[in-house]
N, C-alpha and C positions, 0 to 999 in steps of 0.2 A: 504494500500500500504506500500513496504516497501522502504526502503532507501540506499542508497549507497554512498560510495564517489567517484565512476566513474562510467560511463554510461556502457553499454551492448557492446559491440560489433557490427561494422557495421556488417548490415544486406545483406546477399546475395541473400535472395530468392528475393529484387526486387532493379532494378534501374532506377535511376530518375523515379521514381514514377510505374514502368513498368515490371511486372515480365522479365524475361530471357525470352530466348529462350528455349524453351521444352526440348530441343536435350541437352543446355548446364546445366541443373539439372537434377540431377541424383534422384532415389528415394531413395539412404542413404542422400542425402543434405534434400531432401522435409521430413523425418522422422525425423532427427536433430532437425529442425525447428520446428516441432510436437512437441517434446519431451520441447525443449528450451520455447515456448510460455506455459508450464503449470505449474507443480509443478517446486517452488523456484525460478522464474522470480521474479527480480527485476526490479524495475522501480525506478528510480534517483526522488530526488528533485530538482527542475531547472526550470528557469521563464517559464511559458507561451509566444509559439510564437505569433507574429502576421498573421494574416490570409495572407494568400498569395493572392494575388487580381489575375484577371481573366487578360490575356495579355493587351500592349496597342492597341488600333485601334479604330477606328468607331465601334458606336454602334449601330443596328438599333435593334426597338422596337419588340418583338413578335406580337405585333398586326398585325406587316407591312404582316406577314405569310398569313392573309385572303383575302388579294389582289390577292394569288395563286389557289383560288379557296377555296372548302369546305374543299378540304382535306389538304391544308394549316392553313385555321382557326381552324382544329380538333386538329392539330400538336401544333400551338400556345397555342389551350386550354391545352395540355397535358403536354407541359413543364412547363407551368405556374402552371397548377395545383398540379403535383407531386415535381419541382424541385427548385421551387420560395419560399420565405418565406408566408407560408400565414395569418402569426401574432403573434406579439411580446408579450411579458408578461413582463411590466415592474418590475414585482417581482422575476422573476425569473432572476438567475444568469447567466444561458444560453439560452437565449429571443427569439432566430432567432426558430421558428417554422415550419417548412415542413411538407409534408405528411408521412416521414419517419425519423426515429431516426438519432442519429451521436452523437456519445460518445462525451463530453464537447461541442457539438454545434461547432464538427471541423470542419464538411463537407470535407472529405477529399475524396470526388469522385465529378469531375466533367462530366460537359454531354457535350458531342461536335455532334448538328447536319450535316449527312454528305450526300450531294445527288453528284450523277457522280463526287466522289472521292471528292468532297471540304470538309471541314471540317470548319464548326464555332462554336466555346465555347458558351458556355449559360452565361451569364454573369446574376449571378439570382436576387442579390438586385437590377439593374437594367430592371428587366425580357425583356434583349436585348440578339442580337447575337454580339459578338466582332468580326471587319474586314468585315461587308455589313453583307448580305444574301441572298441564291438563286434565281434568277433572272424567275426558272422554277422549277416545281416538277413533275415527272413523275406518277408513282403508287403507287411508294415505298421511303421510306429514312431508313436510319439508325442513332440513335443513341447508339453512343459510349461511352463506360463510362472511365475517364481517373483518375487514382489512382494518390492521392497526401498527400500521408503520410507526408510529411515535414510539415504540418500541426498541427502535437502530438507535443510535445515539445519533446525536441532530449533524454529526459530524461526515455522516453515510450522505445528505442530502437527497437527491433524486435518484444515484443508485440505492435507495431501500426499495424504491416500485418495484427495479426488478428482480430483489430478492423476495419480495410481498407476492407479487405474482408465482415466481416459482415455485413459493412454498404454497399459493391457492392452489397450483394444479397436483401438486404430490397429491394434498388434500381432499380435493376432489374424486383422483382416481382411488385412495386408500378406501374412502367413506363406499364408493359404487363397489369395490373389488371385495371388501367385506362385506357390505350386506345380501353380495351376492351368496354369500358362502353361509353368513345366516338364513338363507331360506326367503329371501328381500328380494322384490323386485326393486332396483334404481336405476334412475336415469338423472344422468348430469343435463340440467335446465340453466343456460345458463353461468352464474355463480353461485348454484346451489347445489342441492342433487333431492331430487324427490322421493321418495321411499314410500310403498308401498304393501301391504301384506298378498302372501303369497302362500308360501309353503313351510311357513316357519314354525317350530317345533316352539322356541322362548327358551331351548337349552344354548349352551354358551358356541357349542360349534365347534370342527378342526382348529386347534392352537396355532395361534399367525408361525412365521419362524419370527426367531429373533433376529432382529434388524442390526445390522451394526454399523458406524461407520471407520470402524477401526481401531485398533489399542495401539495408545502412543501417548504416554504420561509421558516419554522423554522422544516422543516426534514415535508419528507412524510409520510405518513400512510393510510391506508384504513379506511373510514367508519366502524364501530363497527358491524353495523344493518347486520343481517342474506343477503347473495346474495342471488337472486332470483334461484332455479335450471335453468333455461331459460336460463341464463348466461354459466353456466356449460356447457349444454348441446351445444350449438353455439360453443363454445371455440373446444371441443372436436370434433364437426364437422370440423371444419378448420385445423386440425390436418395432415397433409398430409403423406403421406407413401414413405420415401427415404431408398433408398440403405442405407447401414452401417451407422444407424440413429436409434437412439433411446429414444423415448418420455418418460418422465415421468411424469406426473401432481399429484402436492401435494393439497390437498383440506382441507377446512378453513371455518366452519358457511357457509355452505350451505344450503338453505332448506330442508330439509326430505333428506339430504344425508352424509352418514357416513363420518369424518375426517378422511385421510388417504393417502395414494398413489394407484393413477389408472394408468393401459396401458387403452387408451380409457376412455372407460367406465365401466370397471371392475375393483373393489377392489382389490388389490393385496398387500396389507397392511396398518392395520388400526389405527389410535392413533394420538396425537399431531405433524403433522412431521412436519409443514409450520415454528413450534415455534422452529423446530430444524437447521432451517438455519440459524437463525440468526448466530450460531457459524462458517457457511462457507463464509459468506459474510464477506468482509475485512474495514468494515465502518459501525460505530453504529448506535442504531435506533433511534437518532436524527438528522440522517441525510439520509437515509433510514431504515424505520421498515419493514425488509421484512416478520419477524413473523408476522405483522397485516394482510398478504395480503389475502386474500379468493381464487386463486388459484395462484401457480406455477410450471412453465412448466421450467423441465430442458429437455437441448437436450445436449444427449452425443453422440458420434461419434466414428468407427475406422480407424484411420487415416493408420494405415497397409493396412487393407484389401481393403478402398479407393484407394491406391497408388497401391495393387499389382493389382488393375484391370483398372483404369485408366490412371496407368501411373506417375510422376514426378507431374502434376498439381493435381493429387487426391485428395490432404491434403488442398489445397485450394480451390477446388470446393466443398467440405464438409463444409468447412465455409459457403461459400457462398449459402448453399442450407441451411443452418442454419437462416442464415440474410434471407432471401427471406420463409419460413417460417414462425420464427417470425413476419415477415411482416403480413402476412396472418391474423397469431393470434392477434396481432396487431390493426388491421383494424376491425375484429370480435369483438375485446372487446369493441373498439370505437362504434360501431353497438349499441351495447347491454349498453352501457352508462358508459362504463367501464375506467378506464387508465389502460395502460399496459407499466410497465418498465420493458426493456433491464436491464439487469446486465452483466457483467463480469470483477469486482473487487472480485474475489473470492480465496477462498481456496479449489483449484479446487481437491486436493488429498480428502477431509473432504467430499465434495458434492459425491465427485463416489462414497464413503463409504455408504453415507446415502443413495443414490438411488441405491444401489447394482450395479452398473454397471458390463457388463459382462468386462471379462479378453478382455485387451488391446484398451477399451473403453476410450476417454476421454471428459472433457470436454468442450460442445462447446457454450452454453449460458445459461443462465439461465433469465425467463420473471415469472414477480411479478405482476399482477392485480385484481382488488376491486373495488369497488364505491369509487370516491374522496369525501373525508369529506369536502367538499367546491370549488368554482370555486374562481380564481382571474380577476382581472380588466385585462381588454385584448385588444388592437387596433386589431380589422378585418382588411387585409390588402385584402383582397376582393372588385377589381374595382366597383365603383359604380356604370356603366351601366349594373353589370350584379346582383345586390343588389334587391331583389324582391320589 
C-alpha cells in the first residue's frame, strides 16, 4: 500500500452505505470510478475504525425462527450458518471467521431479514434479530444485504466500494449455495437473495467444509509437497462463465501437470508464472508468499462493455459476480482441503501485463490457494446440540 498525507476524495458512487439511484449515475460517473479504484489509488495511513455495532433494540435468538415451522428453522440454520462467526483463531490477527471472506475481518455487509415488508438486522456475534422477529412466515422471505463501508478506515477512500462489492457477491453466492443445500429454494434478486420453502427438513444439513484463508501468524505460505491434480481439476470445475469476465489460472507443482497459465484446462503458456506475482502483489512474502501458492486465479473484467450493456450499475455488478465466484472457488478449494486467499492489494497495471489481459480489461481479484503447511489452535463456535 501506498501512503499519503490526505485521504481520497468522498466517494459518490454510494451513500450512507447505499448506492444512488440508477437514474442519478451516469455511466461516465460509474467509468471514473473504474478507472479511480485501479492503477495509482492511494490508500492513506490512519487508525483502524471500530466496528460499527448492529442498531439498539431487542434481541431475539435465531433459534426462536423454529417455533415458525421447518421452514423457519431452515432460515435460522442458514443465517447462522453463512452469516455468524463460526470460529475464532486466537492466532490470527483477524479471528472473527465466516463462511465467507471480508478484507481485514470488516464485514462491511450486513443481512437484514424481511417478511411482509418488516425488516430485522442479523445481529451475528449474537446470532439474534435486532427489534423482535416475525410473528408468521409465509412461503417466502427475503434477505437483504445492506453495504456499510464506514467500516474501512476513512483512509481506504473509494477503494472500500470495491472491496464492499466483493465481499456482497461472496455473500450473495454463500447465502443461494447454502440454502440450497438446506432444502431452500433461492434466487439472487438483485442485492438480495429471496428464499423460499421447499423441501426443507429444519434439521441443520451436510457441515459446510471449513473455509480457510490460510495459517500465517508469521506470513503465509503453501505446503512445498506436489498438489494432488484432483485439486486442479475441482478448482477448474467451479470456474463459472460471466459476461465481460475473464479467468486466468497460474499453476505451481502440480502432479503430472505442466507450470504455467491455463483458460480452463488448457495451457496457454508455460514456465515459472505463480513466482512472477510476487512482483504484482503490494506486500512481501513474509506476510503473504503468493509465489508459494500451487494455483492462482486472476479475474479481470470490462468494466466499459459491463456499463455499455447494463447500464450505470454494470461496473458494480462485475464486482460483484467477481466476489460471488470466488466464493465458488473458495468453497471448492475448502472441499479438496485447500485455503484459498482473496487478494486485492495489488499492482493491478503489472498483473494485466503478466496475464495478457485483453484491451480495456481490468483488474478484479486475484485468489492464491495450496495445502496449509499446518492448522492453528481454533475455538469451534458450532452449538453443541448440533456437535455429533
Amino acid at each position: 500500500m501506498t501512503t499519503a498525507d490526505t485521504p481520497p476524495a468522498a466517494n459518490p458512487m454510494l451513500t450512507n452505505g447505499k448506492p444512488p439511484a440508477a437514474n442519478a449515475l451516469t455511466a461516465a460517473d460509474a467509468l471514473a470510478a473504474a478507472y479511480r479504484h485501479g492503477p495509482g489509488r492511494d490508500i492513506t495511513s490512519v487508525p483502524e475504525p471500530r466496528p460499527t455495532p448492529p442498531p439498539p433494540g431487542p434481541r431475539v435468538a435465531l433459534t426462536g425462527l423454529a417455533h415458525l415451522g421447518r421452514f423457519g428453522a431452515a432460515l435460522a440454520h442458514l443465517l447462522t450458518d453463512v452469516a455468524t462467526p463460526q470460529r475464532w483463531e486466537p492466532w490470527n490477527p483477524y479471528n472473527d471467521h465466516r463462511a465467507y471472506p471480508s478484507a481485514r475481518s470488516a464485514f462491511a455487509v450486513d443481512v437484514a431479514l424481511v417478511v411482509d415488508g418488516r425488516s430485522w438486522v442479523l445481529d451475528p456475534a449474537r446470532r439474534a434479530l435486532v427489534g423482535g422477529a416475525p410473528e408468521r412466515l409465509g412461503t417466502c422471505a427475503r434477505l437483504d444485504l445492506v453495504r456499510r463501508p464506514e467500516r474501512f478506515s476513512a483512509g481506504y477512500g473509494e477503494f472500500a466500494d470495491v472491496l464492499v462489492e466483493l465481499e456482497l457477491g461472496h455473500l450473495l453466492a454463500a447465502l443461494a449455495d447454502r440454502a440450497a443445500r438446506l432444502g431452500l429454494r433461492a434466487h439472487v434478486v438483485g442485492e438480495g437473495v429471496e428464499v423460499c420453502s421447499d423441501r426443507e427438513t429444519g434439521a441443520p444439513g451436510p457441515p459446510l467444509p471449513v473455509r480457510s484463508s490460510g495459517f500465517g501468524p508469521r506470513g503465509m505460505s503453501a505446503d512445498p509437497r506436489p498438489l494432488p491434480v484432483s485439486a486442479l481439476h475441482a478448482v477448474v470445475a467451479a470456474l463459472p462463465r460471466l459476461a465481460h469476465v475473464r479467468h486466468r489460472l497460474a499453476v505451481r507443482n502440480v502432479e503430472g501437470v505442466p507450470d504455467g497459465w491455463y483458460e480452463g484446462d488448457r495451457l496457454v503458456g508455460e514456465g515459472p508464472v505463480v513466482a512472477r506475482l510476487r512482483d504484482a502483489f503490494q506486500h512481501p512474502p513474509d506476510i503473504v508468499d503468493v509465489g508459494s501458492a500451487n494455483l492462482a486465479l486472476v479475474i479481470t473484467g470490462d468494466p466499459l462493455a459491463a456499463v455499455a450493456e447494463s447500464g450505470p450499475d454494470g461496473y458494480r455488478a462485475l464486482l460483484r459476480a467477481a466476489g460471488s465466484a470466488a466464493q465458488r472457488v473458495g468453497a471448492t478449494a475448502a472441499e479438496a482441503g485447500l485455503f484459498c486467499r482473496p487478494l486485492r492489494s495489488l499492482r493491478d497495471e503489472e498483473l494485466e501485463a503478466l496475464v495478457r489481459a485483453p484491451a480495456g480489461h481490468s483488474v478484479l481479484y486475484l485468489l492464491v490457494a495450496g495445502r496449509a503447511r499446518a492448522t492453528g489452535f481454533t475455538y469451534d463456535l458450532t452449538p453443541l446440540e448440533e456437535l455429533p
